[in-house]
C-alpha positions as CSV (number, residue, x, y, z in Angstrom):
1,X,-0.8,-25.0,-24.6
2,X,1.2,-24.7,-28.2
3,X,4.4,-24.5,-28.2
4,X,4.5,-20.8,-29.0
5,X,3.4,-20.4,-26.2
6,X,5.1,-22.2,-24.1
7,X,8.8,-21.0,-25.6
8,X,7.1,-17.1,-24.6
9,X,6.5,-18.2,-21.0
10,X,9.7,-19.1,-18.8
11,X,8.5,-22.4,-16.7
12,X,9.1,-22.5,-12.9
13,X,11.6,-24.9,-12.4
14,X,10.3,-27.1,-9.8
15,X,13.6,-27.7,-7.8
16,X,15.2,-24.5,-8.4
17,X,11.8,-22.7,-6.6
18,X,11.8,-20.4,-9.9
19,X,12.7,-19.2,-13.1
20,X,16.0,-21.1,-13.7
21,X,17.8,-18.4,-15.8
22,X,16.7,-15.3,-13.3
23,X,17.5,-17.2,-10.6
24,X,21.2,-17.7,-11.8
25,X,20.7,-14.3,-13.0
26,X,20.4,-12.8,-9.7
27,X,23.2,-15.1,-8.0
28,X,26.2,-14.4,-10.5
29,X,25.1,-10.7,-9.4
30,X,25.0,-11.1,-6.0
31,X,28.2,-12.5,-5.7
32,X,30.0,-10.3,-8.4
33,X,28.6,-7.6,-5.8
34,X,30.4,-8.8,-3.3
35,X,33.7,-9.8,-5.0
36,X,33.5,-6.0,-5.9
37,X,32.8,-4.8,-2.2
38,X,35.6,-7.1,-1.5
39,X,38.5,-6.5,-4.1
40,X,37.2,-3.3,-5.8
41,X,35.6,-3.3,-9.4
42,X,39.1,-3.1,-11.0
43,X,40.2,-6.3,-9.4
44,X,38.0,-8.5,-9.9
45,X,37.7,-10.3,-13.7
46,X,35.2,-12.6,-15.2
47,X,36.9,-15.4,-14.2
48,X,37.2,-14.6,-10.3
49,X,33.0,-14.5,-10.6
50,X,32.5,-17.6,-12.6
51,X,34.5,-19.6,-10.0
52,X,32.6,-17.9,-7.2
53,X,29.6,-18.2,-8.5
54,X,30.1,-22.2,-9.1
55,X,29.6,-21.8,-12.9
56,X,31.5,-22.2,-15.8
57,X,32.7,-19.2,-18.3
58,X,30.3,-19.9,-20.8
59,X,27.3,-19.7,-18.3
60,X,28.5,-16.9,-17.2
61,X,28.7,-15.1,-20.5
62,X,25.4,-16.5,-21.5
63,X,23.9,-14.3,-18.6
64,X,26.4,-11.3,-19.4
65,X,27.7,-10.2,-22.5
66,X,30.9,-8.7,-20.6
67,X,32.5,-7.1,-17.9
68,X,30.4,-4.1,-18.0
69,X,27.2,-5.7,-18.7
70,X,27.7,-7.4,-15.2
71,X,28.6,-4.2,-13.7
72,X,25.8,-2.5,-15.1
73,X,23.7,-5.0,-13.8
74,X,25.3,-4.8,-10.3
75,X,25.1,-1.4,-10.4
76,X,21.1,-0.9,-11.2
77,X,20.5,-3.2,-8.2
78,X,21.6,-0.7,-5.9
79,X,20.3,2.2,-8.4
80,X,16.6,1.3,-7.4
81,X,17.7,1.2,-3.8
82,X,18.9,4.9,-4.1
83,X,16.2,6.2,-6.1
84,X,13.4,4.2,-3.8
85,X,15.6,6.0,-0.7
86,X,15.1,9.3,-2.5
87,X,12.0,9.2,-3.3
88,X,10.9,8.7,0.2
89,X,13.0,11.4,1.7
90,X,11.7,14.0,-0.9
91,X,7.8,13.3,-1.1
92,X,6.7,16.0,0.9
93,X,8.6,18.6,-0.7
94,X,8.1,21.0,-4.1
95,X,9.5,23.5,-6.0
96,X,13.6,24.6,-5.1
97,X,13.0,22.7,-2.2
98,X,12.5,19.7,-3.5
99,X,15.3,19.8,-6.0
100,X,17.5,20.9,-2.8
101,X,16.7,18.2,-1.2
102,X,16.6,15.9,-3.7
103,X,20.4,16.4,-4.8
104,X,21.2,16.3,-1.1
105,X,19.4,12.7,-0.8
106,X,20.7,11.6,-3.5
107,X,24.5,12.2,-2.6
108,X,23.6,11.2,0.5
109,X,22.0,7.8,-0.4
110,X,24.8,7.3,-2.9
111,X,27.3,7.7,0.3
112,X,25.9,5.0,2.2
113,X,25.0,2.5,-0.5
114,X,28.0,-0.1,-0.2
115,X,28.0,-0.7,-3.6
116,X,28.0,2.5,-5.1
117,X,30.6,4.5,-3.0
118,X,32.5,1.4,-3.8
119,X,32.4,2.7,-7.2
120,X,33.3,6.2,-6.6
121,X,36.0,5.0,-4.1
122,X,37.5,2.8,-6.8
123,X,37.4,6.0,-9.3
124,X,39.0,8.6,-6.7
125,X,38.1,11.6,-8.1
126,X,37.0,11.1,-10.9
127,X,33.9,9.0,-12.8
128,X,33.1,8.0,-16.4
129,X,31.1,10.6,-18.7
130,X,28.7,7.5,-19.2
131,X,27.4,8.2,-15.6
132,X,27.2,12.6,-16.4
133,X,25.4,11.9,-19.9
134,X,23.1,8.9,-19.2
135,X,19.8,9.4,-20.0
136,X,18.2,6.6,-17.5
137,X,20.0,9.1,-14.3
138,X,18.7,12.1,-16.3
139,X,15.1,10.6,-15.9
140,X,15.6,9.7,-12.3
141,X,16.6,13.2,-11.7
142,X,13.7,14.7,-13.5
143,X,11.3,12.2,-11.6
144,X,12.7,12.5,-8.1
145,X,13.0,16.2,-8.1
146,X,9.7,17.2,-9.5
147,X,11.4,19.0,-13.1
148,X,9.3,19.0,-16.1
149,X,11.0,17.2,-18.3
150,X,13.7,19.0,-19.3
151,X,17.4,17.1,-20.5
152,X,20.0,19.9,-19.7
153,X,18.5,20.6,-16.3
154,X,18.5,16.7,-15.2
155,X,21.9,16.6,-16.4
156,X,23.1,19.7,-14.7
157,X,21.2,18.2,-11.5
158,X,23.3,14.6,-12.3
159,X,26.2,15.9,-12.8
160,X,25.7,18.5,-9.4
161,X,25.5,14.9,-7.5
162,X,28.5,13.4,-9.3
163,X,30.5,16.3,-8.4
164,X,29.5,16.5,-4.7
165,X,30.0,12.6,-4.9
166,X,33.5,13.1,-6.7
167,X,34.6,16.2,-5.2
168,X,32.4,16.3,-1.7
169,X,32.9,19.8,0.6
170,X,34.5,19.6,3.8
171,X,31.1,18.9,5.1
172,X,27.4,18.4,4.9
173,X,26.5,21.7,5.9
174,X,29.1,23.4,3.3
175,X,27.6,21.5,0.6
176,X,23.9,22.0,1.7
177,X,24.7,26.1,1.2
178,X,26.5,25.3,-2.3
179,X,23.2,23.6,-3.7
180,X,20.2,25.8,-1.7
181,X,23.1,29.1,-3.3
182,X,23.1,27.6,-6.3
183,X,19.3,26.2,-6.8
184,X,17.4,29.0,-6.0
């Protein structure tokens, strides 16, 4: 093998059991996770994960640029575990139904995901315009509830979730009426 090659194919670290750099990838994550659950997303700094993840500053930062890279990081682990929910609970569905249902997953999903109603916790009320603009959740929205492609309506439908998320109704039932009102 030339060493081309072999620089464009991470080796298997023998004692580690894998790729050393996902592998410390995916631990400073996990535990940033849980200093978040713990303290809250505001609370906890860079250093506060390096020393709980048993790795210098400079490690750390080699893995993630910043704050907010490890956040977003954090944050997409528990993103696939929402969208995989979703996607499960909406399958047999079409049409205004579908998007109904989809929204109401979705909220839902959100809700119980530690991580993320962490996040919405910290930001009482409120949440950052990146969230209402990005075009990743618009994609997810067009995907999970059956759209054609279309960028205003995925954002309306994201920003529908981040209000019910932000601002929820008194109950389920009350916000089940706003959306199937509202959606068909």
């Amino acid at each position: 093998m030339d060493r081309e090659a072999e620089m464009a194919e991470p080796r298997v670290d023998w004692l580690a059991g894998g790729v050393r750099r996902s592998i410390a990838s995916d631990r400073i994550v996990a535990v940033a996770r849980e200093l978040f659950l713990a303290k809250g997303f505001d609370r906890v700094g860079m250093d506060d994960v390096a020393a709980a993840a048993g790795c210098s500053r400079a490690t750390l930062y080699r893995h993630f640029r910043g704050k907010p890279a490890l956040i977003d990081a954090v944050m997409a682990n528990s993103a696939v575990a929402v969208a995989e929910r979703v996607a499960a609970a909406v399958r047999r569905y079409e049409g205004s139904r579908r998007i109904v249902e989809a929204i109401l997953a979705s909220v839902m999903a959100v809700r119980s995901d530690p991580t993320m109603a962490r996040w919405f916790a910290d930001r009482a009320g409120g949440t950052d315009e990146v969230f209402a603009t990005s075009p990743e959740l618009g994609r997810i929205a067009t995907v999970l509830t059956g759209i054609a492609p279309d960028d205003e309506a995925a954002q309306w439908i994201v920003r529908v979730v981040l209000s019910l998320l932000c601002w929820p109704l008194a109950d389920a039932a009350s916000e089940r009426r706003m959306v199937e009102r509202f959606v068909s």
